[in-house]
Short mmCIF file of the C-alpha atoms (twelve columns), coordinates in Angstrom:
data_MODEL
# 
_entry.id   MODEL 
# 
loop_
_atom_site.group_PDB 
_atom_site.id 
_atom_site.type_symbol 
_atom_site.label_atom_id 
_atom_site.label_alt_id 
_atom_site.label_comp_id 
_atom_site.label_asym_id 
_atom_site.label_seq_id 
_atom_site.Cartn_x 
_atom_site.Cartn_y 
_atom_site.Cartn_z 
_atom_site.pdbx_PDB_model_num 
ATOM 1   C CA . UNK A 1   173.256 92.788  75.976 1 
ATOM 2   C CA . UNK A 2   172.976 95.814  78.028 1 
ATOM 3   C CA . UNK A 3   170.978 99.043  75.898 1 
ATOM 4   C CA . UNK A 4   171.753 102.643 76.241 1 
ATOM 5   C CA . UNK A 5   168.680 104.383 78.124 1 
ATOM 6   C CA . UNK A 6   169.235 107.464 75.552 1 
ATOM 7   C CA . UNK A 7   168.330 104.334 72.797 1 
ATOM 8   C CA . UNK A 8   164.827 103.042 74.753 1 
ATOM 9   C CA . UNK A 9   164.084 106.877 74.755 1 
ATOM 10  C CA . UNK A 10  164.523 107.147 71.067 1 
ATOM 11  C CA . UNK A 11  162.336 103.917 70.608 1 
ATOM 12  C CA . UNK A 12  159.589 105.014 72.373 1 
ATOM 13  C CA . UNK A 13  159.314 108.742 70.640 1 
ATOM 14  C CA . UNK A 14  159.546 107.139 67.608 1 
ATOM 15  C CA . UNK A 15  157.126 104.531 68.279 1 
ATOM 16  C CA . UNK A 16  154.266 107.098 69.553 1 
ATOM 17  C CA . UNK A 17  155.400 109.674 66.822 1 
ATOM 18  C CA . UNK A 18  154.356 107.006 64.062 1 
ATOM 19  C CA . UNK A 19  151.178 105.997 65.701 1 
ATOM 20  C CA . UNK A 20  150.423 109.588 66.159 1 
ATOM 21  C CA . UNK A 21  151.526 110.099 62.256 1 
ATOM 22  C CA . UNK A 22  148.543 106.913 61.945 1 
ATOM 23  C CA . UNK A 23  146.194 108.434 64.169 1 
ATOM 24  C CA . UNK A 24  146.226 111.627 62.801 1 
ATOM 25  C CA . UNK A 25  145.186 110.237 59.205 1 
ATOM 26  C CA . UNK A 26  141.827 108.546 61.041 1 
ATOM 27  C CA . UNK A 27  141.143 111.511 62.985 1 
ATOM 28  C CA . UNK A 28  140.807 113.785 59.696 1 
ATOM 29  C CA . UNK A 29  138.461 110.732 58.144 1 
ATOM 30  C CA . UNK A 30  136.713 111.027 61.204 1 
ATOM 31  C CA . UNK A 31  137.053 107.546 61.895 1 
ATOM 32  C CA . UNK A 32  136.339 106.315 66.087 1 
ATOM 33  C CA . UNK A 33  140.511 105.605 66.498 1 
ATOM 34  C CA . UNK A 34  142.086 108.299 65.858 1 
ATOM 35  C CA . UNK A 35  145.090 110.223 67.254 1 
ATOM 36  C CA . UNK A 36  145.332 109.361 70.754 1 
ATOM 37  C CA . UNK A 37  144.596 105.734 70.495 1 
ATOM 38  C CA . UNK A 38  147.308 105.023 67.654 1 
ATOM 39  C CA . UNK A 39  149.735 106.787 69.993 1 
ATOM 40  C CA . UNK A 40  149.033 105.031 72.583 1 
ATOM 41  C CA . UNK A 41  149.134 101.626 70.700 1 
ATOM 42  C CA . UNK A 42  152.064 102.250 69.236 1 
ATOM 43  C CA . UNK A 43  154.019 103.523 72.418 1 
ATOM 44  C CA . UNK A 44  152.706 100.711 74.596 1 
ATOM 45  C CA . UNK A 45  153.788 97.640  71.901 1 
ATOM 46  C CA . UNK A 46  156.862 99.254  71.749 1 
ATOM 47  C CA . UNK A 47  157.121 99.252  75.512 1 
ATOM 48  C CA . UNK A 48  155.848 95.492  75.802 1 
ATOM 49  C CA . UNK A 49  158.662 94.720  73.488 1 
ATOM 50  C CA . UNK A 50  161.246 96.763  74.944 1 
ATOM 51  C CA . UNK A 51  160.680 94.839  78.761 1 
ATOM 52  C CA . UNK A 52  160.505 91.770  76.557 1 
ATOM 53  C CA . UNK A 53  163.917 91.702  75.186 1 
ATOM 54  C CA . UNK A 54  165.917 94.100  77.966 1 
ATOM 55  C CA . UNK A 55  163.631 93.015  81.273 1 
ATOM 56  C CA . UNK A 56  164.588 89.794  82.189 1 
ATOM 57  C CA . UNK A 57  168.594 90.221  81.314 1 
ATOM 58  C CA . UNK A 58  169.505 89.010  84.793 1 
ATOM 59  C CA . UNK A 59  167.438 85.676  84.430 1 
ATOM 60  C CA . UNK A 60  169.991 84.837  81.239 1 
ATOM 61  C CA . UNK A 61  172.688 83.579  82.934 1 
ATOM 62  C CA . UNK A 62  173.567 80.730  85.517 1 
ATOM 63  C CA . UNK A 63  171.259 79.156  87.567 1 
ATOM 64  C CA . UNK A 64  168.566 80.498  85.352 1 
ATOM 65  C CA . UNK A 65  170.125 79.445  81.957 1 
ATOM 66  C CA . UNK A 66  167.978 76.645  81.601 1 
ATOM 67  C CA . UNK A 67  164.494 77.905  82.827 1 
ATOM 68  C CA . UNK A 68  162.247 78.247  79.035 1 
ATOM 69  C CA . UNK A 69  162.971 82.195  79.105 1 
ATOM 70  C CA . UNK A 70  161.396 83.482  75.512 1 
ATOM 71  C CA . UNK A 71  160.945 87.259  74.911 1 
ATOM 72  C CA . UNK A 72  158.935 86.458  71.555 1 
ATOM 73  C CA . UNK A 73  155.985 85.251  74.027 1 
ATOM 74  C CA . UNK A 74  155.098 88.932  74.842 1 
ATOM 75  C CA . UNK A 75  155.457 90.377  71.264 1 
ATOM 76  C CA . UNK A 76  152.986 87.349  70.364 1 
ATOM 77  C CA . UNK A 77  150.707 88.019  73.076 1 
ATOM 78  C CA . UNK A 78  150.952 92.238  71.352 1 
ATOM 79  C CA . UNK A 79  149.004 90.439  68.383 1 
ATOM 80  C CA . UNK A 80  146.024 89.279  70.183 1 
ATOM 81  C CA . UNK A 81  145.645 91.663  72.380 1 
ATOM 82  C CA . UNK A 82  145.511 94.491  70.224 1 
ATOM 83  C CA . UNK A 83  143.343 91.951  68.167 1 
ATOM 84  C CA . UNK A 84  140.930 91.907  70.540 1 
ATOM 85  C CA . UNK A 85  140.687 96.415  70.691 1 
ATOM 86  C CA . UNK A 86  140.416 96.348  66.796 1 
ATOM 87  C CA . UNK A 87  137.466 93.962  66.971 1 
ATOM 88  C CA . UNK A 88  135.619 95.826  68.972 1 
ATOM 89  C CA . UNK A 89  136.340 98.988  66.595 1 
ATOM 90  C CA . UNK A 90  134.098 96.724  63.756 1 
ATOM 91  C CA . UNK A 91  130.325 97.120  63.179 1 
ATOM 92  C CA . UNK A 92  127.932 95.827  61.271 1 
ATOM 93  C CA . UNK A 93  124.745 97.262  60.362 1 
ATOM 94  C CA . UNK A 94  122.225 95.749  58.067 1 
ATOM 95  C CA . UNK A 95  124.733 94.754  54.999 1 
ATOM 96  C CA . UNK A 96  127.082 97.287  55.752 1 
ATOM 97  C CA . UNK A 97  130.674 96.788  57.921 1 
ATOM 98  C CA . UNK A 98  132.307 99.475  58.877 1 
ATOM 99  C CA . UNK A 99  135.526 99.992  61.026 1 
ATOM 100 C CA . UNK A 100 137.829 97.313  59.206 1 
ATOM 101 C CA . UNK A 101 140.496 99.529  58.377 1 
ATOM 102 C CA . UNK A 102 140.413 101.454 61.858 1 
ATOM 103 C CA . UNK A 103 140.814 98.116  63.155 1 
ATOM 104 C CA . UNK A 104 143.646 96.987  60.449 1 
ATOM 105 C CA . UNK A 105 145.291 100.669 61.037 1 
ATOM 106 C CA . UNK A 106 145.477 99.460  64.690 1 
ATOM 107 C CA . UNK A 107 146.653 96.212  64.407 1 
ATOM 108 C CA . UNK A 108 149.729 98.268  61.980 1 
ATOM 109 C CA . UNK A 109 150.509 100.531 65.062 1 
ATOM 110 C CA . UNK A 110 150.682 97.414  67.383 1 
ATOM 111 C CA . UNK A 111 153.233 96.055  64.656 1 
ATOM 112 C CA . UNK A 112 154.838 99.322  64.167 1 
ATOM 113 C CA . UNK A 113 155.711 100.287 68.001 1 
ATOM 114 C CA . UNK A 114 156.713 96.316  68.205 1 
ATOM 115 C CA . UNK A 115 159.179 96.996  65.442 1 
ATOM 116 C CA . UNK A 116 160.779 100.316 66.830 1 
ATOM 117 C CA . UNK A 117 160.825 98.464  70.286 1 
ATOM 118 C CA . UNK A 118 163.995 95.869  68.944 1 
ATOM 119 C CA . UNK A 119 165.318 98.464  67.114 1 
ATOM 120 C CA . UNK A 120 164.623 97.594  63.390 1 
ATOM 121 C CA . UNK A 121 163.920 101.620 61.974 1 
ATOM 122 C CA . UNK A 122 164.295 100.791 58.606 1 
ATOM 123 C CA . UNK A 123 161.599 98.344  58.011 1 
ATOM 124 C CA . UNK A 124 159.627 100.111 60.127 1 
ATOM 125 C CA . UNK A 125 159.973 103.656 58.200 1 
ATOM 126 C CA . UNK A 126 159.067 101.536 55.183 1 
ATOM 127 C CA . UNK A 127 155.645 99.878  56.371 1 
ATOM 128 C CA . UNK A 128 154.688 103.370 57.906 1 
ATOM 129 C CA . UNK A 129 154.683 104.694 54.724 1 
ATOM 130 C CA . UNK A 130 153.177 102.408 52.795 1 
ATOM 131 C CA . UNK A 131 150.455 101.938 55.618 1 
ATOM 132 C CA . UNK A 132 149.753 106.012 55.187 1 
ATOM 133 C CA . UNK A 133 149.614 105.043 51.580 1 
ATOM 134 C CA . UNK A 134 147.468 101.832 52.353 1 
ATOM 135 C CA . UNK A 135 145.231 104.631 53.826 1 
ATOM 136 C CA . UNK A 136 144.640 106.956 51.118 1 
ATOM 137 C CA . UNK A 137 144.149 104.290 48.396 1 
ATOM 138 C CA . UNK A 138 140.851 105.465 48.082 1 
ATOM 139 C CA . UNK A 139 141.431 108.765 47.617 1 
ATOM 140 C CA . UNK A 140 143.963 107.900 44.735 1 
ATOM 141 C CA . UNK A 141 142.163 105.321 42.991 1 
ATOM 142 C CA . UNK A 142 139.266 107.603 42.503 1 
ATOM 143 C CA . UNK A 143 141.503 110.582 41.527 1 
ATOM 144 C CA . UNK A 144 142.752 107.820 38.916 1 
ATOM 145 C CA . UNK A 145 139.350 107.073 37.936 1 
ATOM 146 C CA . UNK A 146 139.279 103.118 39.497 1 
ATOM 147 C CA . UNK A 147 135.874 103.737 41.396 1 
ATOM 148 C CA . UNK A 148 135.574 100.368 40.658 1 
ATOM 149 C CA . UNK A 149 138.090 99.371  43.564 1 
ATOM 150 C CA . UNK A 150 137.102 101.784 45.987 1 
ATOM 151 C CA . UNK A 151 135.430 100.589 48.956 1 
# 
């Protein structure tokens, strides 16, 4: 199925804006991944995802039709490897660990930008916000008066 250049445009924006909406959070907590990284992540799973499923289009067909052609394979590999920057965002020093929820926020962007790369705005829109949300839990629990559950 052929896809509108105008549409993988759109994707992309989207993909960096909402990383960039992500980053932008970390960067005011002063956290090491802020701004710039999130964008990045978020534009370059939505890219991976984008050559995934529109790439290869002239492989579908005959005499290719039966070679083990699987666009989920890069979206997986978008998991690991993004894994793998988010670990090295953690630190631990003495009993304390600190960079889990850069790293989480991360892994989010990855998921995000792999989202807006096939297209699926909605669900995306949804888990942005409740990510931004996810990362000012804190900030309202306290205001609530949980101390208790902030971390």
């Amino acid at each position: 199925m052929p896809i509108d250049e105008k549409e993988i445009a759109l994707r992309l924006f989207l993909a960096f804006l909402i990383g960039a909406i992500i980053g932008t959070e970390r960067r005011f907590r002063h956290k090491p991944a802020g701004l710039r990284t999130h964008a990045l992540v978020g534009l370059g799973a939505a890219l991976f995802t984008i050559v995934s499923m529109y790439g290869f289009l002239e492989f579908d067909g005959p005499p290719y039709f039966r070679t083990n052609m699987d666009p989920s394979r890069i979206a997986a590999q978008i998991v690991v490897g993004v894994g793998f920057i988010g670990g090295g965002l953690i630190f631990k020093d003495e009993n304390k660990v600190s960079g889990l929820t850069t790293a989480a926020s991360i892994w989010l962007t990855a998921a995000l930008g792999t989202g807006i790369g096939t297209g699926m705005y909605l669900p995306v829109f949804v888990a942005a916000i409740l990510a931004f949300v996810a990362l000012r839990l804190n900030r309202i629990m306290q205001k609530l008066g949980f101390d208790e559950f902030v971390d």
